[in-house]
PAFI-296336 format. One record per residue (C-alpha): z, y, x; residue number from 1. Coordinates in nm, 4 decimals. Each point is the difference from the previous one (the first is absolute). Last residue first. Layout:
+----------+----------+----------+-----+
:        w :        v :        u :   k :
+----------+----------+----------+-----+
:        Z :        Y :        X : NUM :
...
+----------+----------+----------+-----+
//
This chain:
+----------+----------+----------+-----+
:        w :        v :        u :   k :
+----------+----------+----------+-----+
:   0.9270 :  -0.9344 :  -0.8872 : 122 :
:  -0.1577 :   0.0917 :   0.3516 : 121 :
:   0.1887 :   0.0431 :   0.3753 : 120 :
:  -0.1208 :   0.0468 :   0.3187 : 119 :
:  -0.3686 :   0.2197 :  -0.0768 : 118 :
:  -0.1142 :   0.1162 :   0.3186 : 117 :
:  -0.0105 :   0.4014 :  -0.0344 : 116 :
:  -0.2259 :   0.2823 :   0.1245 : 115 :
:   0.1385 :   0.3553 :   0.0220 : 114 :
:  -0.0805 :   0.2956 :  -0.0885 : 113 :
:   0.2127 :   0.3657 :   0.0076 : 112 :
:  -0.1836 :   0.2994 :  -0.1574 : 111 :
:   0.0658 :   0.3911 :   0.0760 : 110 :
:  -0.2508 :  -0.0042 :   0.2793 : 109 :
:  -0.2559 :  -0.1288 :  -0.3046 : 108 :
:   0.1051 :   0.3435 :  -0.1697 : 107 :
:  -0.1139 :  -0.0499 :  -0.3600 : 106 :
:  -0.2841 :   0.1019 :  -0.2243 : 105 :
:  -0.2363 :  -0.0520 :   0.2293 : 104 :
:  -0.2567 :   0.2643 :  -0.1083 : 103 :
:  -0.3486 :  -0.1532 :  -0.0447 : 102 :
:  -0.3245 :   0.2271 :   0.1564 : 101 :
:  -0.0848 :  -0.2817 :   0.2405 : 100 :
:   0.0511 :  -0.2877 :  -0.2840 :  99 :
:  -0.3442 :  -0.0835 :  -0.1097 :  98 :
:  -0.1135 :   0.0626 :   0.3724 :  97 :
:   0.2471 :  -0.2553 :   0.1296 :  96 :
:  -0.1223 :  -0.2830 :  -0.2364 :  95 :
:  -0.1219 :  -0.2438 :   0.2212 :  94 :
:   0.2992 :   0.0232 :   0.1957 :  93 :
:   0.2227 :  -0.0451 :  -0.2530 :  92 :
:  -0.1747 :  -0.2929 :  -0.1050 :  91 :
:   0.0457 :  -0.1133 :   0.3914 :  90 :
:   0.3627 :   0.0343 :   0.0109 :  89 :
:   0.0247 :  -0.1694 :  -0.3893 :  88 :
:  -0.1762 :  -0.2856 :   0.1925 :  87 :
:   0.1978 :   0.0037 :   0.3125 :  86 :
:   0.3146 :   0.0032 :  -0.2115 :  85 :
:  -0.1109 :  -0.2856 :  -0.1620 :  84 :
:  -0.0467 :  -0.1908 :   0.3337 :  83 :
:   0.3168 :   0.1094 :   0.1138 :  82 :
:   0.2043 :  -0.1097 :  -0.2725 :  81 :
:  -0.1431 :  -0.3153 :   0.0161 :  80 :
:   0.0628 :  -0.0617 :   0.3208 :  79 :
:   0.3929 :   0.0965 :  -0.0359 :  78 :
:   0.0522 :  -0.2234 :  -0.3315 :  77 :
:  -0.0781 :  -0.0130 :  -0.3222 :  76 :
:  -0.0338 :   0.3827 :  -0.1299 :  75 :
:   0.2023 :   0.2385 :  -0.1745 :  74 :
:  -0.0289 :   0.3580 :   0.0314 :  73 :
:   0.2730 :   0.2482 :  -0.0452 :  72 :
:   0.1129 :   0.3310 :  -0.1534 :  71 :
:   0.3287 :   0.1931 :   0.0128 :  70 :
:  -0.0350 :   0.3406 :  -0.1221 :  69 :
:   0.1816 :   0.3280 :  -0.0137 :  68 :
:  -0.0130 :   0.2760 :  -0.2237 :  67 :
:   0.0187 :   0.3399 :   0.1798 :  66 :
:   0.0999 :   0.3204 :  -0.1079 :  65 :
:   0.3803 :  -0.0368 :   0.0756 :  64 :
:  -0.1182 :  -0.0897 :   0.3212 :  63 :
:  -0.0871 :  -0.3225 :   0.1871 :  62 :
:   0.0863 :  -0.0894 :   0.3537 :  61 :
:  -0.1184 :  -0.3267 :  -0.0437 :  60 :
:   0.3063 :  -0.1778 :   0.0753 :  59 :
:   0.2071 :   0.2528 :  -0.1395 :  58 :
:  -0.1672 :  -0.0635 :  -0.4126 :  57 :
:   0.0031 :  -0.3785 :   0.1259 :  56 :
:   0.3967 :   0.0486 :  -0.0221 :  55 :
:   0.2150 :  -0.1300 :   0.2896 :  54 :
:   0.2723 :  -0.2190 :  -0.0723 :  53 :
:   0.3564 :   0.0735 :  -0.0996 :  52 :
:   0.2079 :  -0.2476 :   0.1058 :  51 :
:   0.3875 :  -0.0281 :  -0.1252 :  50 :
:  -0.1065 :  -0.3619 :  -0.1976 :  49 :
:  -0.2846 :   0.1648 :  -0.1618 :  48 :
:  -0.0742 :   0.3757 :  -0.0022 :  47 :
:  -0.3075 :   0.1071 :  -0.2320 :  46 :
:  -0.2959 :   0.0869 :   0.1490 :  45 :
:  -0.1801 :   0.2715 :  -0.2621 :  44 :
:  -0.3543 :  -0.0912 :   0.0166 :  43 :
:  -0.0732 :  -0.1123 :  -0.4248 :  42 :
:  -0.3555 :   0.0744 :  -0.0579 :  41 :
:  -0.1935 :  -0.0145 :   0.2970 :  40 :
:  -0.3960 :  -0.0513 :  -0.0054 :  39 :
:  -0.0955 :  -0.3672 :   0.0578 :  38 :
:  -0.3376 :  -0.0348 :   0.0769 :  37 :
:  -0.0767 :  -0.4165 :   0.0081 :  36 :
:  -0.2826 :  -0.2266 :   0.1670 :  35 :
:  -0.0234 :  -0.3865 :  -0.0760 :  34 :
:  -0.1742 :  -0.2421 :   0.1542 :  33 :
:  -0.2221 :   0.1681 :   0.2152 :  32 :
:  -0.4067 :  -0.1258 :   0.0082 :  31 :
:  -0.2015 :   0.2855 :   0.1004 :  30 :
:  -0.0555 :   0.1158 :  -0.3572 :  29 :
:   0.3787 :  -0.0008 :  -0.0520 :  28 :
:   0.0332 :   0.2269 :   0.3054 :  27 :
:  -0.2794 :   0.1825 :  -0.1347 :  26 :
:   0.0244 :   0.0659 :  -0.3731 :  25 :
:   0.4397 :   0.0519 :   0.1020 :  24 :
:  -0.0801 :   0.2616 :   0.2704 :  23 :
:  -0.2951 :   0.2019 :  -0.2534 :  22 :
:   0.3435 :  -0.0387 :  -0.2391 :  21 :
:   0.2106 :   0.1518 :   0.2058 :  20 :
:  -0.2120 :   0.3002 :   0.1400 :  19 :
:  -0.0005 :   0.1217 :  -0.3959 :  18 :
:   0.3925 :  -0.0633 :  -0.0402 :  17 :
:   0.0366 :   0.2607 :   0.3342 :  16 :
:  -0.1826 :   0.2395 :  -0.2001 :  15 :
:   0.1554 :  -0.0124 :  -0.3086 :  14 :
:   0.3399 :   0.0018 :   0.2312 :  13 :
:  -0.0864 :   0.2713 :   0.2090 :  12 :
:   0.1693 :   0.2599 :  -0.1721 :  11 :
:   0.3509 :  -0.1637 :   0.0147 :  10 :
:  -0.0394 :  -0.0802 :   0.3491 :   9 :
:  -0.1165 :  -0.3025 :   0.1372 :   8 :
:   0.2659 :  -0.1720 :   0.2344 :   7 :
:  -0.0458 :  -0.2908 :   0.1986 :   6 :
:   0.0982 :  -0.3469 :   0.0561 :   5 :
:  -0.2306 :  -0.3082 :   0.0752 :   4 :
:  -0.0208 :  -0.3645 :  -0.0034 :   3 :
:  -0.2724 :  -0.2459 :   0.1394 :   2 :
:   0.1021 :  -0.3632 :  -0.1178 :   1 :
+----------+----------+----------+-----+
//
């Protein structure tokens, strides 16, 4: 699984929703398993057991302004995910001149990824 956190401000969102599902069409496309955009709706970390973790909302930085999202990718292993991601890379590609004048409607510096060996599944 790829998985990412960002925040999108408040303004962006409609935007941000549009770039989404172009991502979903084409990782799906390509052969991903499943792909999610979860926007945040409850980010308030509670203390449990005298430990207060850290919020999402201060692990990307966001503002009052800003919605923040946790999105991932799921694929069936390492390979594959690389050889879908290659795909998507290369649609991308194909299309640069259909997106040249797009706004991102986030701060990619702002956004923490990670890819993730599954350990456990119910």
């Amino acid at each position: 699984m790829d998985g990412f956190v960002f925040p999108v401000a408040k303004k962006n969102v409609a935007a941000y929703k549009k770039m989404a599902a172009w991502g979903a069409r084409e990782w799906m496309k390509h052969g991903a398993l499943a792909y999610y955009e979860c926007m945040g709706d409850d980010l308030t970390a509670k203390a449990d057991h005298g430990v207060k973790p850290r919020s999402f909302k201060d692990i990307a930085k966001a503002k009052s302004s800003d919605t923040v999202w946790f999105s991932f990718i799921v694929f069936k292993d390492k390979k594959h995910r690389d050889a879908v991601n290659k795909k998507v890379t290369a649609q991308m590609n194909k299309e640069a001149e259909k997106w040249k004048d797009f706004a991102m409607p986030f701060d990619p510096r702002k956004m923490a990824y990670g890819g993730f060996k599954t350990v456990v599944k119910a």
